[in-house]
N, C-alpha and C positions, 0 to 999 in steps of 0.2 A: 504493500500500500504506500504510496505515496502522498504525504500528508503536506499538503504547501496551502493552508492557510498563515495568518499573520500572526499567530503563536497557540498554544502550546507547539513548538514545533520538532520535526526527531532530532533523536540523541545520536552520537555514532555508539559503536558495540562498546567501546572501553569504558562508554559513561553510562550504561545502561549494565555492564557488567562490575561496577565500581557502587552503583545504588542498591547491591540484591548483598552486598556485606551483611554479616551478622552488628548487632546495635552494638553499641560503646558508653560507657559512662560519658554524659555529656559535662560532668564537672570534672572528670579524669582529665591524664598527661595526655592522652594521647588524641582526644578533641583539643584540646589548648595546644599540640601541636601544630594539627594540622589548621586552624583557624589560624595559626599563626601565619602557616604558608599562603594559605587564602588571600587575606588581605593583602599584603604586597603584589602579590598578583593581580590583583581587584587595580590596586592603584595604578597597577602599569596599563591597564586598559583604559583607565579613566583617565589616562593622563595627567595626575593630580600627585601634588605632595602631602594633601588636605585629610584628613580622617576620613576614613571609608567605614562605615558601619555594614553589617549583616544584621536583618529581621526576617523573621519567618513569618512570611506576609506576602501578597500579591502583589501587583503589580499597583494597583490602587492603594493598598494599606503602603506601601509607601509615598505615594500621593497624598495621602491622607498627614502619614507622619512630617510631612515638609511642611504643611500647613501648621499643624498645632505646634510643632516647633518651634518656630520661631515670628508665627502672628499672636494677638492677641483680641479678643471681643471688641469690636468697636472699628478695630482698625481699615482702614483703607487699602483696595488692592487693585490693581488693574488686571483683568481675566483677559488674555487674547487666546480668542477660542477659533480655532478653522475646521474644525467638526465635533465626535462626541467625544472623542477622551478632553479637549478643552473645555465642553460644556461642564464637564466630570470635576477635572479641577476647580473649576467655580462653585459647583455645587457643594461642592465638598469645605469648601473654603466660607460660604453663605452658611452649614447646616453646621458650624462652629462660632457664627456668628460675626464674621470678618464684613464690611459691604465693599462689595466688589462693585468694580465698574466696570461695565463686559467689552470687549474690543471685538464685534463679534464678523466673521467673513463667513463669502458666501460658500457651500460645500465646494471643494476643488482650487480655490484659490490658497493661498500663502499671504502670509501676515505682511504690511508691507511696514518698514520701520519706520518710514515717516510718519505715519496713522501712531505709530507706538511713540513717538516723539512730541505730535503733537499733543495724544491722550496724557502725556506725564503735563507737560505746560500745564492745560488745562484743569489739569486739576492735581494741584498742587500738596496734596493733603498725603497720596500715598504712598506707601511705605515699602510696598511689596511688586513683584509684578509676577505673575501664573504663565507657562506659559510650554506646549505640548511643541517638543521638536519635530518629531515626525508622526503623523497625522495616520494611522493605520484606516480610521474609516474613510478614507480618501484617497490615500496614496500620495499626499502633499508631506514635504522635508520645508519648515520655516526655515529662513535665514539666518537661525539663530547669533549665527556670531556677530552680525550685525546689529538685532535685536537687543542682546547684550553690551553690547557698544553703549548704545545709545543710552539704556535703563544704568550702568555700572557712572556714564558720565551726570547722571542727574541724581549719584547719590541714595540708588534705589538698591532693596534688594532685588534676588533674581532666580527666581524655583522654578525648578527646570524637570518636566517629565520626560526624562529620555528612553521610555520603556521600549521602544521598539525600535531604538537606533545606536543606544549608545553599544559598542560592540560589536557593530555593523556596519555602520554611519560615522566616518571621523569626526570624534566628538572632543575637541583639546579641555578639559576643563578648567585647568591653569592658564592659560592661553588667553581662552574667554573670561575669566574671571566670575566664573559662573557659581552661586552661592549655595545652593543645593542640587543636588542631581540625583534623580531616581530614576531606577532602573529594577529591572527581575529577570529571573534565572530560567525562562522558561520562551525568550526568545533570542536572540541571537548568541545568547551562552551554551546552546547546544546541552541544556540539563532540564530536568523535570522541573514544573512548577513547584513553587513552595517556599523562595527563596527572594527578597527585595536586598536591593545593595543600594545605601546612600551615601553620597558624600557632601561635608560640609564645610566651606571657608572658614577662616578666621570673622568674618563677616557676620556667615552665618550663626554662628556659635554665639558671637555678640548678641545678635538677635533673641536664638536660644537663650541667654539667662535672664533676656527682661520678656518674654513670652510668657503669656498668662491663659493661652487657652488650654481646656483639661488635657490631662495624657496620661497615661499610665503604661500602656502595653509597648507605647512607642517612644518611651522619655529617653531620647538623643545623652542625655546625662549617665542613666541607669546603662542603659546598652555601652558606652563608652567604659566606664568605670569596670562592667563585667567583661569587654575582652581584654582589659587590660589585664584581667586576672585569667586569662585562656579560658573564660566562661561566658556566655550570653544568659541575659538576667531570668527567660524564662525557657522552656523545654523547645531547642532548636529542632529545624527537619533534618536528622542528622541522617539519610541517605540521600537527600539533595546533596550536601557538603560533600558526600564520598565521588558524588559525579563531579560536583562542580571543582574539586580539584585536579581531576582528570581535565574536564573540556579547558579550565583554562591552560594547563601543561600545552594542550594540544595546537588552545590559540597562539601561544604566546610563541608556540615550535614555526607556527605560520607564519606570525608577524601581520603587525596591525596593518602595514603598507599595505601590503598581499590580502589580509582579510576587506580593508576597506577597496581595494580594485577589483577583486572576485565578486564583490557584491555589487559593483557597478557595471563592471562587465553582463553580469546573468540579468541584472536589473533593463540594462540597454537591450539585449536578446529577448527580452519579454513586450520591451514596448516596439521595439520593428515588428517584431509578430502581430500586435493590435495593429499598425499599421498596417501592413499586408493584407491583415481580414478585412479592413477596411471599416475599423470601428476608431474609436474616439477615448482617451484617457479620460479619468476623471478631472485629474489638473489640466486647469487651465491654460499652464504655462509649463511645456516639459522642464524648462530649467528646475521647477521645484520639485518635478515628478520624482517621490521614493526611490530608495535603491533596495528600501527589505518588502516593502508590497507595491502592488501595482493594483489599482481600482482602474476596472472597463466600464463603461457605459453600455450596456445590455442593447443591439440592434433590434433595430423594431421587430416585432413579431418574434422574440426568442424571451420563452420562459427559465426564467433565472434559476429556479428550483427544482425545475426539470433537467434543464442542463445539469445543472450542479447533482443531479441522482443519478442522471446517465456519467458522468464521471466516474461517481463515486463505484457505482453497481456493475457497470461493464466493463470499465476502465481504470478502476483501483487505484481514484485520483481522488481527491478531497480537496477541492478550491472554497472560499467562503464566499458568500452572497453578503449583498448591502447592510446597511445599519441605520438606526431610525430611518429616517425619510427617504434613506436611499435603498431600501429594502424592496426587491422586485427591480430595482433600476441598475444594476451594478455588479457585479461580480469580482471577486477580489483574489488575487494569484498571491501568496507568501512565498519570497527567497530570501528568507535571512537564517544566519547560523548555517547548519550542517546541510549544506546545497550546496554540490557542482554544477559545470557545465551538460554535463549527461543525464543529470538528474532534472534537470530544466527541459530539456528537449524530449525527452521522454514524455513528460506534464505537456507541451506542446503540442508534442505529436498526439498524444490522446486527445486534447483539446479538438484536434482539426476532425477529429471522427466523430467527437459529441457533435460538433456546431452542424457535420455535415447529417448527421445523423436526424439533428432537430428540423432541418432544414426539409425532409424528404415528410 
């Protein structure tokens, strides 16, 4: 089966043979060693000299933890959303009590940093800015590091959801000066769900000890404090860690140049092929177009769910269909993490048999 939606997405055999261990005292030496390993590994893909934290949490519970981190009730925050994981961050940031001010685009577009320049001017009050690197329900990559530019020169913070890029998508986060950044282990880490990794500035961390919204499970403080003692404060997914120290060995034997060109290469392969069928990206502007998924715009008269069961049932393919609004209009290819060249064109060539298939 070939499973290329935009995550959970496969493991290779060493990380899927590395997760079936027998358990370990997660307060023993030998969790505290291997977290030890973990994290500088962690850092060298984040590009960062910044603390990197492990939660056992999704992709969202770390969304979540960037928020109560370092906002507090009342405060002000600019949300730039360009589909649903943005909407996600805002809501998330509102059902804590933060008031957000939505920067909102239309589905398929990219955030443009002038709109993000002008929304800090204008409203002078916030503190924070929300804001989704790479857009999975669309298949749109923001300009982040420009985005960043602009929020780091007006003295703002800058929470960064990088759940479906960072490890795939060159993400410098020293570089950009980017204040928190979440990410999870269940996409382009090539490991099972169960697993959030965040990193935080100096900045951040400021933020952190005057932040007043509740936290318990995710206190940036407590989680710090316990790997310094080779422990996390509550009961880790300790057969994610068994993978995830395997896939990252495997990235790091890659190399982040090489990870981040294989995933533009397969990414470019996927949209010549919409072209050739002679359909239409979701983005509006290939320069923003993803490199870990690709969103199609469904040609007239083709059933998205249809399709998507003929893949799956004859063709032992698994692509995802739209999200909110773009559910029935859209179909969506995942190549991020553990995806070749061969593995793509295989997904291709089935593809060409479902469409012609629907087409009869």
């Amino acid at each position: 089966m070939q499973l290329r939606i935009p995550g959970p997405c496969p493991c290779p055999d060493e990380v899927l043979k590395a997760t079936g261990r027998q358990m370990i005292n997660h307060r023993g030496k030998e969790f505290g060693e291997m977290q030890g390993r973990i994290i500088p590994k962690l850092q060298q893909c984040f590009q960062t000299k910044n603390d990197v934290l492990i939660l056992t949490a999704s992709g969202t519970g770390g969304m979540e933890s960037a928020v109560v981190n370092t906002l507090s009730p009342g405060d002000k925050a600019l949300g730039i959303t360009i589909g649903i994981f943005g909407d996600r961050f805002i809501d998330i940031a509102q059902t804590y009590g933060a008031e957000v001010v939505p920067l909102k685009y239309e589905w398929g577009q990219a955030a443009n940093p002038d709109d993000v320049k002008k929304a800090l001017k204008d409203n002078p009050g916030i503190k924070a800015v929300l804001v989704t690197h790479n857009e999975t329900s669309t298949g749109v990559t923001n300009p982040l590091g420009e985005i960043a530019a602009i929020v780091k020169d007006a003295g703002k913070l800058i929470l960064v959801d990088a759940v479906s890029s960072l490890s795939s998508i060159d993400l410098p986060v020293d570089k950009w000066n980017l204040d928190v950044v979440v990410t999870s282990s269940q996409k382009g880490w090539m490991a099972p769900p169960g697993l959030a990794f965040v990193s935080i500035s100096e900045e951040g961390w400021k933020a952190h000890a005057q932040a007043r919204m509740p936290r318990f499970y995710f206190d940036y403080t407590r989680a710090k404090k316990f790997i310094q003692d080779g422990q996390t404060p509550w009961t880790p997914a300790i057969p994610v860690y068994f993978g995830l120290d395997v896939a990252l060995d495997l990235m790091l034997k890659e190399g982040l140049p090489n990870i981040f060109a294989r995933h533009a290469r397969i990414a470019g392969k996927v949209r010549q092929w919409v072209k050739v069928k002679g359909m239409e990206l979701l983005a509006a502007d290939e320069k923003y177009a993803s490199n870990t998924v690709t969103a199609v715009k469904a040609p007239a008269g083709l059933d998205v769910a249809k399709f998507n069961a003929t893949l799956r049932d004859e063709y032992k393919v698994v692509i995802a269909g739209g999200q909110g609004g773009m559910k029935g209009k859209v179909f969506r290819i995942g190549h991020l993490g553990f995806v070749n060249d061969e593995d793509m064109d295989e997904v291709l060539a089935a593809m060409d048999k479902a469409l012609e298939k629907e087409k009869k």
